[in-house]
PLY file of the C-alpha trace (Angstrom):
ply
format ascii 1.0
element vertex 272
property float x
property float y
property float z
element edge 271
property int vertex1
property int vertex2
end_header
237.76 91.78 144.36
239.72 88.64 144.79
240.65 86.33 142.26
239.96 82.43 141.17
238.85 80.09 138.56
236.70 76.78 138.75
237.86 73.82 137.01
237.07 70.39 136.01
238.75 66.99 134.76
239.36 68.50 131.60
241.78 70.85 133.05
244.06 68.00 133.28
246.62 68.08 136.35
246.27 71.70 137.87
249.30 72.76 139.03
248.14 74.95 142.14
250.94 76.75 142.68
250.81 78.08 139.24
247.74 79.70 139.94
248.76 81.34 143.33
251.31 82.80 141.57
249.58 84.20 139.37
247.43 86.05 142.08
244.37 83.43 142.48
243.17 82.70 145.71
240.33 80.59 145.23
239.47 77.38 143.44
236.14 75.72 142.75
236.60 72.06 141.21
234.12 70.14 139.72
233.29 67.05 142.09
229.80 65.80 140.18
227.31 66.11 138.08
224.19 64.10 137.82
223.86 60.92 139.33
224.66 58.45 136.61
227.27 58.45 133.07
230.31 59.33 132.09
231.43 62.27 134.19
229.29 62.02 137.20
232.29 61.97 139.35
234.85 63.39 138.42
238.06 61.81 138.36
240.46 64.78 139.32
237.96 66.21 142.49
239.77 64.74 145.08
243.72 65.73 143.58
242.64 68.92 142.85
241.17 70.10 146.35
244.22 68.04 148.17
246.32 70.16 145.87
244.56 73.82 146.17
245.02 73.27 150.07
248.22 72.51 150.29
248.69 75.78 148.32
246.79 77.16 151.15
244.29 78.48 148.09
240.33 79.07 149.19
238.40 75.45 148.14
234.97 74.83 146.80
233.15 71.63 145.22
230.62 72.14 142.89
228.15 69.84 141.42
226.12 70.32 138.02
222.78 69.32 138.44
220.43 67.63 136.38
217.53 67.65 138.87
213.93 68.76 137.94
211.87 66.43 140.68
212.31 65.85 143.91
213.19 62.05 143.56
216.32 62.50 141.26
217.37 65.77 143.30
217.32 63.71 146.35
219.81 61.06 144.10
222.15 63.77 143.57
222.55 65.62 147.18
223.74 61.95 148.11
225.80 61.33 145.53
227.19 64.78 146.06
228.00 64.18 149.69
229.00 60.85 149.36
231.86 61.51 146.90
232.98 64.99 148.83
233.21 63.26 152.07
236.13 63.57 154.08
237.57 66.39 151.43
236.52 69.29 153.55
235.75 72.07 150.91
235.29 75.70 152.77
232.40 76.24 150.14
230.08 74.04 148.53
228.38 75.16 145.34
225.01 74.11 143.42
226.14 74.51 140.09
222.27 75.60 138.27
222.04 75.28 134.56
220.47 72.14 133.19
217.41 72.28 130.88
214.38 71.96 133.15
210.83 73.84 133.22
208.90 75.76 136.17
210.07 76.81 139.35
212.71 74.60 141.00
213.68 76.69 143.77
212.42 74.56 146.66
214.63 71.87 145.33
217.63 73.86 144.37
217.26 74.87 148.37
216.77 71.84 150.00
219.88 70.26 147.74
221.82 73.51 149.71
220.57 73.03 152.95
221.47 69.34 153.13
225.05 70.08 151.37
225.75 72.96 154.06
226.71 70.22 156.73
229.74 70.42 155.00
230.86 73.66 154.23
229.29 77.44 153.25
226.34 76.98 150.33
226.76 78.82 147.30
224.66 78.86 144.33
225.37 79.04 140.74
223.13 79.97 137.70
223.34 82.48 134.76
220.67 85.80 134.61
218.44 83.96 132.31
218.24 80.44 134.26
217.53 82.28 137.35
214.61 84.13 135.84
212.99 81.26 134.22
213.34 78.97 137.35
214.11 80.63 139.97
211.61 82.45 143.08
213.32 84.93 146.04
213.32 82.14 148.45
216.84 81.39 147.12
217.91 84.22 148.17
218.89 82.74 151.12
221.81 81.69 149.63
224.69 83.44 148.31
225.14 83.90 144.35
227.89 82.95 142.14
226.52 84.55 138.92
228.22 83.90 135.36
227.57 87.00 133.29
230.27 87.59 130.41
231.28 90.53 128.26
229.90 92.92 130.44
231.32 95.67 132.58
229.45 94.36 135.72
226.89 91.33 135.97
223.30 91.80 135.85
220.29 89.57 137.46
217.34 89.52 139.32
216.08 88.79 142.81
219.52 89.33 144.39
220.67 92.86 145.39
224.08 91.37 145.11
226.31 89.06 143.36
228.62 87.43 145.78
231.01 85.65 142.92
231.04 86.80 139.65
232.19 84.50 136.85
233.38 86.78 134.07
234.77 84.71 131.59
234.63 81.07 130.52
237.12 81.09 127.98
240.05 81.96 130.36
243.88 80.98 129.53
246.56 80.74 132.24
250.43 79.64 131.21
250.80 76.09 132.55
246.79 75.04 132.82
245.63 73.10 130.27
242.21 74.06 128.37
240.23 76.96 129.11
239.58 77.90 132.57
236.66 79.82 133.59
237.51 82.81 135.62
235.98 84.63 138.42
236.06 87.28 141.07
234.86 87.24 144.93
233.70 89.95 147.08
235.83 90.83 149.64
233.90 90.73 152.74
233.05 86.96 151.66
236.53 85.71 151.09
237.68 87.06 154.16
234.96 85.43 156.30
234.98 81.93 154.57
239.36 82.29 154.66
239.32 83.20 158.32
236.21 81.34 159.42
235.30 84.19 161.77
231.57 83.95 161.86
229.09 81.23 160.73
228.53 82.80 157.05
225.75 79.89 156.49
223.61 81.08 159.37
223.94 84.83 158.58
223.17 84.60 154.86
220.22 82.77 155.59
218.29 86.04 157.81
216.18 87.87 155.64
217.90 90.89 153.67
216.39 93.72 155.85
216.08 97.30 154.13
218.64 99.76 155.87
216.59 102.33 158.50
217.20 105.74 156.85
214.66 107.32 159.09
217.35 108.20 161.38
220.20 110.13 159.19
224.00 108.85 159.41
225.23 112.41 159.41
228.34 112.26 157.97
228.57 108.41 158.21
228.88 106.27 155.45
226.47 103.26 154.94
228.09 100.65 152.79
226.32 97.02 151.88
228.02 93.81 153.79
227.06 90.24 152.54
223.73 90.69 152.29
222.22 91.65 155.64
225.03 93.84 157.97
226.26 97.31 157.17
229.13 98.73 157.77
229.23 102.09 159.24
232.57 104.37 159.42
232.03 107.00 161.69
233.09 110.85 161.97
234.27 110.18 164.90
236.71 107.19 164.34
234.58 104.38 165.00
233.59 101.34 163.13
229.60 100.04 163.10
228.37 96.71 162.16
224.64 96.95 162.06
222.04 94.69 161.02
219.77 98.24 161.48
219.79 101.62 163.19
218.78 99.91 166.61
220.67 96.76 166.36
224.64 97.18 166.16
228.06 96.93 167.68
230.71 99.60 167.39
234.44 99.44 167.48
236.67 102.46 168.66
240.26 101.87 168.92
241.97 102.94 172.05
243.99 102.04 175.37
242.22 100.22 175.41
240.06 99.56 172.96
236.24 99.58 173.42
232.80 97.57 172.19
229.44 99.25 172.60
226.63 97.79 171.77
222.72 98.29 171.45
219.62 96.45 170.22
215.98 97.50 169.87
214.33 96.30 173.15
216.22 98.79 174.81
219.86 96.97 176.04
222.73 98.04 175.53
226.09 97.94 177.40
229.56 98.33 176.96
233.13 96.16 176.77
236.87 97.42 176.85
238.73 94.30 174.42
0 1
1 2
2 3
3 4
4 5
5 6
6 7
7 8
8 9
9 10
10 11
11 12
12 13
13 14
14 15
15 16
16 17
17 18
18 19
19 20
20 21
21 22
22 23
23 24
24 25
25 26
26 27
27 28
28 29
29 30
30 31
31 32
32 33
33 34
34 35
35 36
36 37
37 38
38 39
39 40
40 41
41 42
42 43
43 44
44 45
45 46
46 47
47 48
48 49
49 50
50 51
51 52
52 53
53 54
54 55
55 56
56 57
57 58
58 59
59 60
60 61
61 62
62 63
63 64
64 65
65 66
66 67
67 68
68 69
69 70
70 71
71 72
72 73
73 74
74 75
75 76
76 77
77 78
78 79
79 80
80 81
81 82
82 83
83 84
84 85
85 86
86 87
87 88
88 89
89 90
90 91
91 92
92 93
93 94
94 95
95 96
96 97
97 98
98 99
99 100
100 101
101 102
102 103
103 104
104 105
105 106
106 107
107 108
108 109
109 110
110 111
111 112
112 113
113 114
114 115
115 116
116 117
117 118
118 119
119 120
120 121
121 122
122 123
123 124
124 125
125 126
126 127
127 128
128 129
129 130
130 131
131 132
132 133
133 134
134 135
135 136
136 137
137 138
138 139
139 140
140 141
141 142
142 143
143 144
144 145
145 146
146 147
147 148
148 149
149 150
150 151
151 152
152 153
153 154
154 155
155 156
156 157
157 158
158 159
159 160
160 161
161 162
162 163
163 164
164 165
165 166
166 167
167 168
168 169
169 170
170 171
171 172
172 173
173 174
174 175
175 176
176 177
177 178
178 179
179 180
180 181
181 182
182 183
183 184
184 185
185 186
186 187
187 188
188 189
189 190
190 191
191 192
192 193
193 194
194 195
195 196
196 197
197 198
198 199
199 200
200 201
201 202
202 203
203 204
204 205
205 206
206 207
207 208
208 209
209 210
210 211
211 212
212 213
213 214
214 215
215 216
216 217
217 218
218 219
219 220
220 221
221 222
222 223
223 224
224 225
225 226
226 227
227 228
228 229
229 230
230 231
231 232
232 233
233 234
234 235
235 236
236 237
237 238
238 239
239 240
240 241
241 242
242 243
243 244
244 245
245 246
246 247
247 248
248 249
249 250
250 251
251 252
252 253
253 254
254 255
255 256
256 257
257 258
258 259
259 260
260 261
261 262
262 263
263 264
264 265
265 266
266 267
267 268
268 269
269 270
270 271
């Protein structure tokens, strides 16, 4: 799992480089929250993401939401992109935990959909928010759970947890206040760091149950982002499926080769 915290203005100035050091590789800063008051932008957004990528650290701008209609949720997404502009953030987080009743979910995913012009969605709420509010449409998105005191996170409607905020009252030599602390998976870092593949189109297919009508022998299935498994093979190779019939596998060689297959029947071969 891969390190980082998420801060705000009342982290004061943020040295960056203190926290690379100390083995964080992401940063989520507060950009806004609300529409209107006294911390509804906040004032250290833009010096704190110019900082974290000059650090070459992961970025990501979350804003706290206040939303419960459609009108004031609509206020916010602008606001939101308005004050983010130009600051490039590789992920950009919906930040779920304001008092509110019912189901919100159609307008926690439409404020998502309109901020993912900008950078990979990610959304943000605790195991009891997302019960009480919360359907498995927004699912679509990636979670950032916070959970504390526990040995691993627990929720409902996701299989997975994609960031896991473990602590809130965090303390690293040289930041000021408590920071709230997190780990990543893997997979996800290394997608968002790299930008190998369009994460925001691929988290938004349907999570499809694995096949296990045809066995893997002695292949190992293991869960990747949400909808592609990874296969490693007996025999050397590497599968990314998204099921039994639809996948590409790797073999290294001289020269390497690419096979792949769907389920109308095609299939075909590369040497890379």
């Amino acid at each position: 799992m891969i390190k980082g915290v998420d801060i705000s203005n009342l982290n004061g100035n943020v040295n960056m480089n203190i926290l690379k050091n100390a083995g964080y590789q992401f940063v989520f800063c507060r950009a806004t929250e609300g529409t209107s008051g006294t911390g509804s932008r906040d004032e250290k957004y833009h010096t704190n993401i110019e900082n974290a990528k000059k650090a070459g650290l992961l970025t990501g701008a979350y804003h706290f939401s206040h939303f419960a209609d459609k009108a004031k949720e609509l206020t916010e997404i602008a606001n939101f992109l308005d004050f983010i502009k130009n600051t490039n953030p590789d992920i950009v987080i919906l930040d779920a935990e304001n008092n509110c009743t019912g189901d919100i979910t159609d307008l926690c995913i439409d404020f998502l959909d309109k901020a993912s012009v900008v950078g990979q969605p990610l959304f943000y709420a605790n195991p009891s928010w997302i019960q009480a509010h919360l359907n498995s449409k927004i699912t679509k998105f990636p979670l950032w759970v916070a959970n504390y005191g526990v040995i691993k996170p627990s929720f409902t409607l996701w299989k997975y947890f994609t960031v896991w905020q473990y602590a809130d009252k965090g303390q690293i030599s040289g930041i000021s206040g408590y920071v709230d602390l997190n780990y990543m998976d893997d997979n996800f870092f290394k997608v968002i760091k790299n930008k190998t593949v369009n994460v925001a189109e691929k988290v938004s297919v349907p999570i499809k149950k694995y096949d296990t009508s045809i066995p893997p022998e002695s292949d190992t299935i293991e869960h990747f982002l949400g909808d592609f498994y990874i296969e490693k093979r007996s025999d050397g190779g590497l599968g990314i499926h998204l099921d039994r019939g639809n996948y590409i596998t790797l073999f290294k060689g001289k020269p390497p080769v690419a096979y792949w297959n769907d389920n109308k029947g095609n299939s075909g071969s590369k040497q890379l």
